[in-house]
TORDO-88673 format. One record per residue (C-alpha): x, y, z; residue number from 1; residue in three letters. Coordinates in Angstrom, 2 decimals. Layout:
% residues N
+---------+---------+---------+------+------+
!       X !       Y !       Z ! resi ! resn !
+---------+---------+---------+------+------+
!       X !       Y !       Z !  NUM !  Ala !
...
+---------+---------+---------+------+------+
END
This chain:
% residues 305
+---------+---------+---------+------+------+
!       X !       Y !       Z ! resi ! resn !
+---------+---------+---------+------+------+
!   53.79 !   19.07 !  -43.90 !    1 !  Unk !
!   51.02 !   20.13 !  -46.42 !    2 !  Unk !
!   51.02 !   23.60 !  -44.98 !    3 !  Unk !
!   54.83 !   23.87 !  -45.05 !    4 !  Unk !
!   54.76 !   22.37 !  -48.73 !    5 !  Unk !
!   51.83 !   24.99 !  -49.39 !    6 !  Unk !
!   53.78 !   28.10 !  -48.65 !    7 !  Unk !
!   57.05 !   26.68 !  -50.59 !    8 !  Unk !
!   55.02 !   26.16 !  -53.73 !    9 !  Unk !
!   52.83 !   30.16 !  -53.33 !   10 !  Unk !
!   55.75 !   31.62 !  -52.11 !   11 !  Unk !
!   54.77 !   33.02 !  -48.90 !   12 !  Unk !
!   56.18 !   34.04 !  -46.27 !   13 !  Unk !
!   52.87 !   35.18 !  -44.18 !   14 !  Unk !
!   53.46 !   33.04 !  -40.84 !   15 !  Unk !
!   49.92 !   34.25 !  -39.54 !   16 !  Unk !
!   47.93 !   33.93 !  -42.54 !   17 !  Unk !
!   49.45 !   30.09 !  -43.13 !   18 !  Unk !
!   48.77 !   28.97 !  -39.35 !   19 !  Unk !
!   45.45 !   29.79 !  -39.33 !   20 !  Unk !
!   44.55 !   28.07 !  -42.86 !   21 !  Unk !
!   46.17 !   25.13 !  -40.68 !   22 !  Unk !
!   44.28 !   25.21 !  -37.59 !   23 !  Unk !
!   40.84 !   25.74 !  -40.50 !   24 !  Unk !
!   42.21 !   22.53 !  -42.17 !   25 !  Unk !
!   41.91 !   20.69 !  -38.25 !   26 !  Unk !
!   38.95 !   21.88 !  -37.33 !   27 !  Unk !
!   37.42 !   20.86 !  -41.00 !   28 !  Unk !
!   38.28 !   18.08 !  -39.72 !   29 !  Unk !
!   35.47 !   17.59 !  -36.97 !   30 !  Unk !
!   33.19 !   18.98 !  -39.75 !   31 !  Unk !
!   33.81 !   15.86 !  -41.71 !   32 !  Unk !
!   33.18 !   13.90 !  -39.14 !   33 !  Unk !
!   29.81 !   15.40 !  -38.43 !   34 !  Unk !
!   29.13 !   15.58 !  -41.78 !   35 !  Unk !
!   29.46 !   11.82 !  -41.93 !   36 !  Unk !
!   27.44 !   10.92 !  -38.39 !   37 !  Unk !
!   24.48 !   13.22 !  -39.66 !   38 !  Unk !
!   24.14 !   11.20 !  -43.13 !   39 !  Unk !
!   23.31 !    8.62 !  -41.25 !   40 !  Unk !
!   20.50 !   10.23 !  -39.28 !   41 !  Unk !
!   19.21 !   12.02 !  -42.28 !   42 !  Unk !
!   19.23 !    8.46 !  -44.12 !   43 !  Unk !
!   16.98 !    7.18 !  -40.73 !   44 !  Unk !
!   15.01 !   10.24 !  -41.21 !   45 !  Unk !
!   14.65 !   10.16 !  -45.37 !   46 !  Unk !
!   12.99 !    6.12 !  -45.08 !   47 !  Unk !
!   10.57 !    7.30 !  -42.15 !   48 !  Unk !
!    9.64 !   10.24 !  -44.28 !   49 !  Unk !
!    9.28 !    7.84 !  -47.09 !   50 !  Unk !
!    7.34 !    5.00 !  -45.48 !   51 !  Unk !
!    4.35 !    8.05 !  -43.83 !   52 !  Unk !
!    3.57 !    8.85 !  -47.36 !   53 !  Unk !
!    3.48 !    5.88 !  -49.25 !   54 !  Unk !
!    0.81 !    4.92 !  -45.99 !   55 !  Unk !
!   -0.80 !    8.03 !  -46.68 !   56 !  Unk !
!   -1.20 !    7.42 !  -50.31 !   57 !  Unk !
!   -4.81 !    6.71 !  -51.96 !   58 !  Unk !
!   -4.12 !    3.29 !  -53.48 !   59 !  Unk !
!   -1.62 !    2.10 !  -50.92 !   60 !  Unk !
!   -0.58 !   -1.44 !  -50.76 !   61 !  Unk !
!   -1.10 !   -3.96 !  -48.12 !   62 !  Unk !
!    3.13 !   -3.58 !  -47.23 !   63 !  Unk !
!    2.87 !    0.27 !  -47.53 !   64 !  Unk !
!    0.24 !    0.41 !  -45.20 !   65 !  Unk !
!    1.54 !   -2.19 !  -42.76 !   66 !  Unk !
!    5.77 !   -1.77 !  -43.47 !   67 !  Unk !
!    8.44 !   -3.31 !  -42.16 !   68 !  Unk !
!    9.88 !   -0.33 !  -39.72 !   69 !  Unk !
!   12.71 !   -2.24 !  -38.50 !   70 !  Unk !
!   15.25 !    0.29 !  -40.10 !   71 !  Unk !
!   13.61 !    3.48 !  -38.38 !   72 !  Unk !
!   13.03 !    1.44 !  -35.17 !   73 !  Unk !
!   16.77 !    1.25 !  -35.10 !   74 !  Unk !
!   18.01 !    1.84 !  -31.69 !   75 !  Unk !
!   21.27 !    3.15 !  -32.38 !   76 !  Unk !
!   20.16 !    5.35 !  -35.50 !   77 !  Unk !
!   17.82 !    6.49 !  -32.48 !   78 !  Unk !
!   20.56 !    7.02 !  -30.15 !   79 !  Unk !
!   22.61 !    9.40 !  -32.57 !   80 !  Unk !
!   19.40 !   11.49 !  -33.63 !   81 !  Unk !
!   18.66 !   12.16 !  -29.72 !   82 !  Unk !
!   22.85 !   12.78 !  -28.54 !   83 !  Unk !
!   23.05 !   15.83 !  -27.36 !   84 !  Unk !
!   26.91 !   16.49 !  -27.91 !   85 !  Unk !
!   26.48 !   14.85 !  -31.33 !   86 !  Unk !
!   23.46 !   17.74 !  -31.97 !   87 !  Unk !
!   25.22 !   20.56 !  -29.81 !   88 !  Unk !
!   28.64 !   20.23 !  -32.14 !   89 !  Unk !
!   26.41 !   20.03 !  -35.16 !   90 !  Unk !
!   24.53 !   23.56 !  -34.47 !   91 !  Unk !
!   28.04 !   24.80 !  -33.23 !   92 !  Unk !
!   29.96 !   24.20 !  -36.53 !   93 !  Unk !
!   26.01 !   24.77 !  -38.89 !   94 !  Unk !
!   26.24 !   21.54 !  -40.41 !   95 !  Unk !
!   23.30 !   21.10 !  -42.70 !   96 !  Unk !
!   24.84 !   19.72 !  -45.56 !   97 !  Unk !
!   22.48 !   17.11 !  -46.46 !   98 !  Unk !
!   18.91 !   19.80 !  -45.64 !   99 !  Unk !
!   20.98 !   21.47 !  -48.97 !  100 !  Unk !
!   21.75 !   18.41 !  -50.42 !  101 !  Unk !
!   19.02 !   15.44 !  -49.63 !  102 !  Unk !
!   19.55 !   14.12 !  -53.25 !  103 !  Unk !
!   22.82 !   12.43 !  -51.84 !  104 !  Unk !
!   20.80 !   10.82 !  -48.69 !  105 !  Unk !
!   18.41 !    9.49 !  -51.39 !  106 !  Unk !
!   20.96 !    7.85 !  -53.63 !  107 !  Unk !
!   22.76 !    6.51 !  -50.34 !  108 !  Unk !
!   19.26 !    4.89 !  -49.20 !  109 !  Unk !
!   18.97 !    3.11 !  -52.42 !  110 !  Unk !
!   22.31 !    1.97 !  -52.27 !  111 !  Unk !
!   21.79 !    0.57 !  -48.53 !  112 !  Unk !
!   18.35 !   -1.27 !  -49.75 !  113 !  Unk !
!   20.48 !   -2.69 !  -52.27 !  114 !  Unk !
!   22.94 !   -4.19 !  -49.59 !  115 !  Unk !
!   23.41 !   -7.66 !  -48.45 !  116 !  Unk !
!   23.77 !   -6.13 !  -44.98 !  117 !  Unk !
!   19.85 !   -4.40 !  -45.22 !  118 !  Unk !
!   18.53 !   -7.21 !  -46.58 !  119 !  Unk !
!   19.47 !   -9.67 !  -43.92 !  120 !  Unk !
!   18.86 !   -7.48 !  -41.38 !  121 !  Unk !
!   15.47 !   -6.75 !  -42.32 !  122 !  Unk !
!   14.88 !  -10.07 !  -43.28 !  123 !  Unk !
!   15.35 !  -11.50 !  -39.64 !  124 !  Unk !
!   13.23 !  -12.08 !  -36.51 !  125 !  Unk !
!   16.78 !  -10.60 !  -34.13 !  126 !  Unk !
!   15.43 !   -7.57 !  -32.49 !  127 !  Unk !
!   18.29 !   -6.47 !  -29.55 !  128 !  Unk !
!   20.49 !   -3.28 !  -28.96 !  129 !  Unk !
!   23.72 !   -5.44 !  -30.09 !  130 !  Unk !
!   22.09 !   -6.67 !  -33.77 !  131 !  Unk !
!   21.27 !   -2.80 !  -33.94 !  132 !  Unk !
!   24.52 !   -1.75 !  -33.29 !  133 !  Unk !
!   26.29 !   -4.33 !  -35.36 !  134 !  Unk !
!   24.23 !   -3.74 !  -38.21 !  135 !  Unk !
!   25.04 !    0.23 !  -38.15 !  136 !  Unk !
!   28.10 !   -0.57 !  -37.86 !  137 !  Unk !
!   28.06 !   -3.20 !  -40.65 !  138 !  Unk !
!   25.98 !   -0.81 !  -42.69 !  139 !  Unk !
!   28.41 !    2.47 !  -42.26 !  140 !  Unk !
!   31.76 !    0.53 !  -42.84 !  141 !  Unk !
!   30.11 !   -1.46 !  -45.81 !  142 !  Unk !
!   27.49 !    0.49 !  -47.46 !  143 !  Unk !
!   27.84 !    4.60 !  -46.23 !  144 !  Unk !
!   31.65 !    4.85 !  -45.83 !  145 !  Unk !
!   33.03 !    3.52 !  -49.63 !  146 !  Unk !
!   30.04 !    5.27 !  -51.86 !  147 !  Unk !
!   31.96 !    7.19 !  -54.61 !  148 !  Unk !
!   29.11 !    9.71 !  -54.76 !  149 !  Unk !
!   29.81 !   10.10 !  -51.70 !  150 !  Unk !
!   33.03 !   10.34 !  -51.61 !  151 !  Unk !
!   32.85 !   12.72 !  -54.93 !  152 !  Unk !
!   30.81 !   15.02 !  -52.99 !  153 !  Unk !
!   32.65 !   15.22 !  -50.09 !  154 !  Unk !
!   36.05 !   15.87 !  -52.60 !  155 !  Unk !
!   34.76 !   18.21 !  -54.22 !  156 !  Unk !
!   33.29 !   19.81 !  -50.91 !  157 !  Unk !
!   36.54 !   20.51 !  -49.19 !  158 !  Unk !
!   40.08 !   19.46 !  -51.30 !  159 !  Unk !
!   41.76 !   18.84 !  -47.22 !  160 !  Unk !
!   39.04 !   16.34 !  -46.85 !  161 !  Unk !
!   40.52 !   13.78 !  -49.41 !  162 !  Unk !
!   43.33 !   12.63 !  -46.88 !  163 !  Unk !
!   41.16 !   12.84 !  -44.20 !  164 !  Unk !
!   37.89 !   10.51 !  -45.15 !  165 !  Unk !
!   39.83 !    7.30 !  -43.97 !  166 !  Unk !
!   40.52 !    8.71 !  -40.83 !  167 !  Unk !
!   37.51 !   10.00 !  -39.83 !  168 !  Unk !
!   35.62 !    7.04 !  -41.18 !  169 !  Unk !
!   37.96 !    4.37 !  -39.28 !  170 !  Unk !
!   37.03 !    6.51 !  -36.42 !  171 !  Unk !
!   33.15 !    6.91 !  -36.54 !  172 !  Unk !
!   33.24 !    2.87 !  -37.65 !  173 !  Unk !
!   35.40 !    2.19 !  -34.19 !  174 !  Unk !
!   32.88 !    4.43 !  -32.39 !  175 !  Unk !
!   29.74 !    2.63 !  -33.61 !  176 !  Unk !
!   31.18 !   -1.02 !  -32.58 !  177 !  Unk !
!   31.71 !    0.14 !  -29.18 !  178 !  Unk !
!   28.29 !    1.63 !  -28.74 !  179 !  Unk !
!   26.72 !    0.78 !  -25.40 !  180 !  Unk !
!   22.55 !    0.56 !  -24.00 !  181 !  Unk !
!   21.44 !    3.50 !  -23.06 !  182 !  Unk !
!   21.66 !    4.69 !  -19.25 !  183 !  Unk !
!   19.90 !    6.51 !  -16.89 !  184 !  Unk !
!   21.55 !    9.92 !  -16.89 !  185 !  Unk !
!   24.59 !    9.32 !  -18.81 !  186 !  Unk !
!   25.24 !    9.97 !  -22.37 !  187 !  Unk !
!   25.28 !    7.49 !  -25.06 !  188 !  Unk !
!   27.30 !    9.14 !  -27.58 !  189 !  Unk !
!   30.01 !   11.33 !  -27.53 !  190 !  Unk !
!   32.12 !   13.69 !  -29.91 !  191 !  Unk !
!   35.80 !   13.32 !  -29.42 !  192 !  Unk !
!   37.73 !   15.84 !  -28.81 !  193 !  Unk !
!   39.97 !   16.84 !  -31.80 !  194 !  Unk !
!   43.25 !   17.66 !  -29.49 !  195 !  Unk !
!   44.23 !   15.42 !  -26.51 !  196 !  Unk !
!   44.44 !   18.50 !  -24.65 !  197 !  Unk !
!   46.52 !   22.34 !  -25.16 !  198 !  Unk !
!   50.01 !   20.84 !  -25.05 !  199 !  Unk !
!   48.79 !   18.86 !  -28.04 !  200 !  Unk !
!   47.15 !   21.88 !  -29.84 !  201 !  Unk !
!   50.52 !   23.85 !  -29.06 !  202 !  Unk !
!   52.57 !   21.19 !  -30.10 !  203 !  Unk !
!   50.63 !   21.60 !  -33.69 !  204 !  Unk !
!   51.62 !   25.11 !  -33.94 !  205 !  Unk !
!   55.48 !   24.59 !  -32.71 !  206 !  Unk !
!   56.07 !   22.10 !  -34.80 !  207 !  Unk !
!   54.59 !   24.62 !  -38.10 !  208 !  Unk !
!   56.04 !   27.37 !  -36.56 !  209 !  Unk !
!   59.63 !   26.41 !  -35.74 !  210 !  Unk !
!   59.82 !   24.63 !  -38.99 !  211 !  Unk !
!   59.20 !   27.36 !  -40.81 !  212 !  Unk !
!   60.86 !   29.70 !  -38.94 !  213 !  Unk !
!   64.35 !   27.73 !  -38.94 !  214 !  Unk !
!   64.04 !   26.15 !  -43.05 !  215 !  Unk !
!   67.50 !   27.77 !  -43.71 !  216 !  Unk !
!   69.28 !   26.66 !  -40.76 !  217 !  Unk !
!   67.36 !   23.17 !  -40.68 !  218 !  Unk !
!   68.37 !   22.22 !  -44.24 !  219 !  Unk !
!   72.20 !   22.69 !  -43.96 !  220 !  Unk !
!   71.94 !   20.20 !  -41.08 !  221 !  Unk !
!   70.90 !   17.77 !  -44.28 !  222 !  Unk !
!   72.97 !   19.37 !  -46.86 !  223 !  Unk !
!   76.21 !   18.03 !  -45.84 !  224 !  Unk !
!   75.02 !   14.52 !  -45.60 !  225 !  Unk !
!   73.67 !   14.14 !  -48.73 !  226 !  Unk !
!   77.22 !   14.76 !  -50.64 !  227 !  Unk !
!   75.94 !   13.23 !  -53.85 !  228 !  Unk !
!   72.71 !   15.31 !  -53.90 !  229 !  Unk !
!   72.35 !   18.45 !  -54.63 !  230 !  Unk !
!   69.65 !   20.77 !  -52.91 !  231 !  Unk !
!   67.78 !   21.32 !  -56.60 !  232 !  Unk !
!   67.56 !   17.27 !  -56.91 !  233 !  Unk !
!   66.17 !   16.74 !  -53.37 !  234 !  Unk !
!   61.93 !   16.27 !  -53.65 !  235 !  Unk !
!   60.57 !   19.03 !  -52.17 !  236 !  Unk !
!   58.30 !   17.13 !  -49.92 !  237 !  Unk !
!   61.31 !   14.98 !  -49.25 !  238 !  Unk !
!   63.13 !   18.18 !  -48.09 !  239 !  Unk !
!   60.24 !   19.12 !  -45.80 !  240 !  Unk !
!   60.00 !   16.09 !  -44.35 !  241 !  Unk !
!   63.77 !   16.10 !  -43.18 !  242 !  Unk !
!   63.20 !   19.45 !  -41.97 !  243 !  Unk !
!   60.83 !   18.27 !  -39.90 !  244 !  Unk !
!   62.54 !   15.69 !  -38.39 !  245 !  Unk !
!   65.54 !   17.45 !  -37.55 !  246 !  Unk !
!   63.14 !   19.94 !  -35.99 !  247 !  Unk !
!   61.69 !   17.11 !  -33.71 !  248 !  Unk !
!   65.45 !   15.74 !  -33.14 !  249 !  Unk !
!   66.85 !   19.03 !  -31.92 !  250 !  Unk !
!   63.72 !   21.53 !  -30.82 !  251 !  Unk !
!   61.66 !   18.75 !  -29.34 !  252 !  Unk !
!   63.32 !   16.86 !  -26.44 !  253 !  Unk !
!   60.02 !   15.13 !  -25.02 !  254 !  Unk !
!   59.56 !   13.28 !  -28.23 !  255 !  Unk !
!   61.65 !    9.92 !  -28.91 !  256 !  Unk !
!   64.23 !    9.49 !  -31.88 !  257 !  Unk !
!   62.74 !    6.68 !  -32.79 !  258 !  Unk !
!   58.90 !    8.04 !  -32.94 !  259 !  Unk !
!   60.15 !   10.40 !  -35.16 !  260 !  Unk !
!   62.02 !    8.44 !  -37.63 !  261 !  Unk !
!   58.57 !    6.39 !  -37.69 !  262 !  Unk !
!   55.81 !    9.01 !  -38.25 !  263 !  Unk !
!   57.90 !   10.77 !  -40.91 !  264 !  Unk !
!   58.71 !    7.61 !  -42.86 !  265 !  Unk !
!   55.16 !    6.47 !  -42.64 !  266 !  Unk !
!   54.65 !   10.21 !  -44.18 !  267 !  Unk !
!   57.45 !    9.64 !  -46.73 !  268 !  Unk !
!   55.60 !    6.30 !  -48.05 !  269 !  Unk !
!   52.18 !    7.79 !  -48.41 !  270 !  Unk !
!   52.95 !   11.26 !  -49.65 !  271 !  Unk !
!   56.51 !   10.91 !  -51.80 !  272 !  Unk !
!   58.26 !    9.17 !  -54.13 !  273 !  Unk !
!   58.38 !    5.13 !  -53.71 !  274 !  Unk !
!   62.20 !    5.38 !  -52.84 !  275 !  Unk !
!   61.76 !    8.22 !  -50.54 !  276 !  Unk !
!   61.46 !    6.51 !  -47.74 !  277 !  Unk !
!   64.55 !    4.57 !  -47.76 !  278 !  Unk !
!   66.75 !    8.24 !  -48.52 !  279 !  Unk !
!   65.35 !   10.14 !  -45.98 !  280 !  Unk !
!   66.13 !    6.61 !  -43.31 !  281 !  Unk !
!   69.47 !    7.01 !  -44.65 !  282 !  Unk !
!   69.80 !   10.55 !  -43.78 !  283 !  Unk !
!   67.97 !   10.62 !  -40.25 !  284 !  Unk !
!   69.71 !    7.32 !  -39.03 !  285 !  Unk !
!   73.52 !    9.15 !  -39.81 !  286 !  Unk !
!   72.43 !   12.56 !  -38.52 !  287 !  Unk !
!   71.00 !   10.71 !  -35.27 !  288 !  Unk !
!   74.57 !    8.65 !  -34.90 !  289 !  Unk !
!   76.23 !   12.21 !  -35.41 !  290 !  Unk !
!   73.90 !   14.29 !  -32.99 !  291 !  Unk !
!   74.83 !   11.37 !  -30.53 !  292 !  Unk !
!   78.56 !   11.45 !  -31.04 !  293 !  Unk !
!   78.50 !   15.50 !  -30.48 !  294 !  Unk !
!   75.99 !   15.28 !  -27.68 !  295 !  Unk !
!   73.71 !   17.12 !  -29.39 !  296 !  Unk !
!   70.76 !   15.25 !  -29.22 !  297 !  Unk !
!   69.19 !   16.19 !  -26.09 !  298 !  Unk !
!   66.01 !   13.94 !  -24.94 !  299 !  Unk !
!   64.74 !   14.15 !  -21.30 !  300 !  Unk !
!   62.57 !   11.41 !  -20.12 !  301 !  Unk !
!   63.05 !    7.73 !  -20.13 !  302 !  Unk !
!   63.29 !    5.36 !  -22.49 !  303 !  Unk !
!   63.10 !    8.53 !  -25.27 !  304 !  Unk !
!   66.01 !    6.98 !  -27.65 !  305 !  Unk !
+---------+---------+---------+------+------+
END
């Protein structure tokens, strides 16, 4: 939809050029995601840096030459430093953000000593693989995740990024809660895959491509049933969304009706106007009772209306 919405508002009509700023914007994606995984290692890696030197120092105190190492001990900080897919992706797509950028790490450590969530961790005799991986968990979702620096840098780092933070950060916080012990040949951590598999990747580019390729004939499907509306008086974004869904209704015959009435009114309510949502129902639910009546609503599988 942003892509679609992006070419309407430069005026282009270069298919190629527009596709593959899409498929960048995706695979940005799993930069963002590693971008996020890493801070935490770096943050591991910035308080065991810190606690060597203040041992090392001439006039060091009784705590800074005995600390409490509890934080670096951490088993699952451990885990992600040492997972090979986790370090493999990371050299693959050169993320080094925070080597260029360690002020951020330090501001984020100072936050996390700060936290409720540090102190009682620290503060606490526990020492097993679950209170590690709770309080990681606790610490990302808490702590990491909703720092505006943070979130200012990352902004201001990539603009696609903004709608993509709460995903990828719901993700990595699912991920950490469901971290297992370590095994005996078997890997800890894993990097998801960013497409179930290639029908999902092509799907990606049908859906942009057909879209595109059919706007004219797509919106007089709409035209007609919006009698008191006007094309000029139609949202843009509102427009693109119908497209979209008409696309799926007639181009798209594994997908449910009723999945695609859902995804594009979720879209509707976090990207449009507040009424939005209930014109564009209006206008899918009588062009679905009208595709029906005309048999032109073709769906294969079961249970797909």
């Amino acid at each position: 939809m942003q892509s679609i919405y992006a070419m309407h508002q430069n005026d282009s009509d270069n298919l190629e050029k527009e596709e593959k700023f899409l498929f960048n914007s995706i695979e940005n994606i799993r930069d963002l995601y590693l971008i996020m995984l890493s801070a935490l290692v770096e943050i591991r890696n910035s308080e065991e840096d810190f606690i060597e030197k203040s041992s090392k120092k001439h006039l060091a105190t009784a705590e800074e030459r005995n600390p409490n190492k509890k934080f670096i001990n951490n088993q699952v900080l451990h885990m992600l430093a040492e997972s090979n897919p986790l370090n493999i992706a990371m050299a693959d797509r050169n993320i080094n953000n925070w080597k260029n950028n360690d002020d951020y790490i330090l501001l984020l450590l100072e936050d996390i000593k700060k936290s409720e969530v540090y102190q009682n961790y620290m503060h606490n005799n526990i020492n097993t693989f679950e209170e590690d991986r709770d309080f990681v968990a606790d610490l990302f979702t808490d702590v990491v995740a909703p720092n505006e620096k943070l979130y200012e840098y990352l902004e201001d780092n990539k603009l696609t990024w903004v709608d993509d933070i709460p995903v990828v950060n719901t993700l990595i916080a699912k991920q950490l809660r469901l971290v297992e012990p370590p095994k005996e040949g078997k890997e800890t951590f894993n990097v998801p895959r960013l497409y179930k598999d290639m029908d999902d990747k092509d799907f990606v580019k049908d859906l942009f491509r057909k879209t595109v390729l059919n706007n004219v004939e797509l919106a007089k499907e709409f035209i007609d049933k919006t009698p008191n509306w006007d094309t000029e008086r139609i949202a843009e974004i509102d427009a693109i969304i119908l497209k979209m869904a008409i696309c799926e209704f007639l181009k798209f015959p594994s997908i449910p009706v009723k999945v695609t009435i859902n995804e594009y009114l979720e879209i509707a309510k976090e990207y449009s106007t507040p009424k939005s949502s209930i014109f564009i129902n209006g206008i899918l639910d009588n062009l679905v009772k009208d595709y029906q009546a005309n048999n032109k609503l073709i769906k294969a599988g079961r249970g797909l209306m």
